[in-house]
C-alpha positions in Angstrom: 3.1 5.9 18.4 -0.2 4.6 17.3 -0.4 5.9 13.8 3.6 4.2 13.6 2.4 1.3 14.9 -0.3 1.7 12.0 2.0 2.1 9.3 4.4 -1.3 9.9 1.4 -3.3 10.1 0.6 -1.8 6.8 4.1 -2.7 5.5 3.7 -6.3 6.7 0.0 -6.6 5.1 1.8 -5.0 1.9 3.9 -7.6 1.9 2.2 -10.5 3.0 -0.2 -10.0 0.1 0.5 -12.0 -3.1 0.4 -11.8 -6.8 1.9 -13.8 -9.0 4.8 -12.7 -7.9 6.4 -11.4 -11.6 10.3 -9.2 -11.4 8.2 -6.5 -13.2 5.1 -5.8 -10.1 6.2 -2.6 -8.5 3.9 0.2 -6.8 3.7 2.9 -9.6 2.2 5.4 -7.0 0.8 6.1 -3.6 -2.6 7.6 -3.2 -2.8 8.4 0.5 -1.2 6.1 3.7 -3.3 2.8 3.1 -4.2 2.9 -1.4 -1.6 2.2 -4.0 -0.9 1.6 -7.7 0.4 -1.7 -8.5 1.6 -2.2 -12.1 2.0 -6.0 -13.0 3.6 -6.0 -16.5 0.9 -4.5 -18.9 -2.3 -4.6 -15.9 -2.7 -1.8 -13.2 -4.5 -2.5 -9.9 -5.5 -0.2 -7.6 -4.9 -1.9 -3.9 -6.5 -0.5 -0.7 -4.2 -2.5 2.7 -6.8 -3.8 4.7 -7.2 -3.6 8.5 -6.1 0.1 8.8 -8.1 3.4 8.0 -5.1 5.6 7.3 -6.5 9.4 6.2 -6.8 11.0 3.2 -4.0 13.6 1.8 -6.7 16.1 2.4 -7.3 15.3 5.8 -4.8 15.8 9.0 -2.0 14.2 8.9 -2.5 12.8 5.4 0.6 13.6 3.6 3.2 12.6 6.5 0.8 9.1 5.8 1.5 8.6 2.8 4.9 9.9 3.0 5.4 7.4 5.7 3.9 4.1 3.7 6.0 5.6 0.7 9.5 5.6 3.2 8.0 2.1 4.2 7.8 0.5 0.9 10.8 1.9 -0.9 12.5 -1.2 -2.6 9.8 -3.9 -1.1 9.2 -6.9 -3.0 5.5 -7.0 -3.8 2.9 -9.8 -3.3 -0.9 -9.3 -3.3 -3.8 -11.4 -2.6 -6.9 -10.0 -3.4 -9.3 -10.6 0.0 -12.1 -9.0 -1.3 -13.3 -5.6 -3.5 -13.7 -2.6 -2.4 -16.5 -0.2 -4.2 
């Protein structure tokens, strides 16, 4: 229930976040349950959500995460803000 509980607050920080919101943004891929690929037009950014630690594919539970965040997101209008960088 937790880690479900995880994932919509993901969603809703996914898409609270803002860009300038062009028709062409769209997540071009998923690394693991809480990092994705965001293509705006020609630029690429690479987004970790803040507020959760989802795991890595490699680690338990991994690939149902980012299988979950990928279910989550399907057809989502995207907005990001940029809070901060990440090394």
């Amino acid at each position: 229930m937790r880690f479900i509980v995880t994932l919509v607050l993901a969603l809703s920080i996914l898409l609270m976040l803002s860009f300038n919101a062009h028709a062409t943004s769209r997540i071009s891929r998923f690394y693991d349950g809480d990092t994705v690929k965001i293509e705006d037009g020609h630029k690429h950014y690479k987004l970790r959500i803040t507020h959760i630690d989802a795991p890595e594919r490699n680690q338990a539970y991994g690939k149902k995460s980012r299988h979950a965040l990928m279910q989550l997101c399907k057809n989502a209008n995207i907005k990001v803000i940029i809070t901060g960088t990440d090394k």
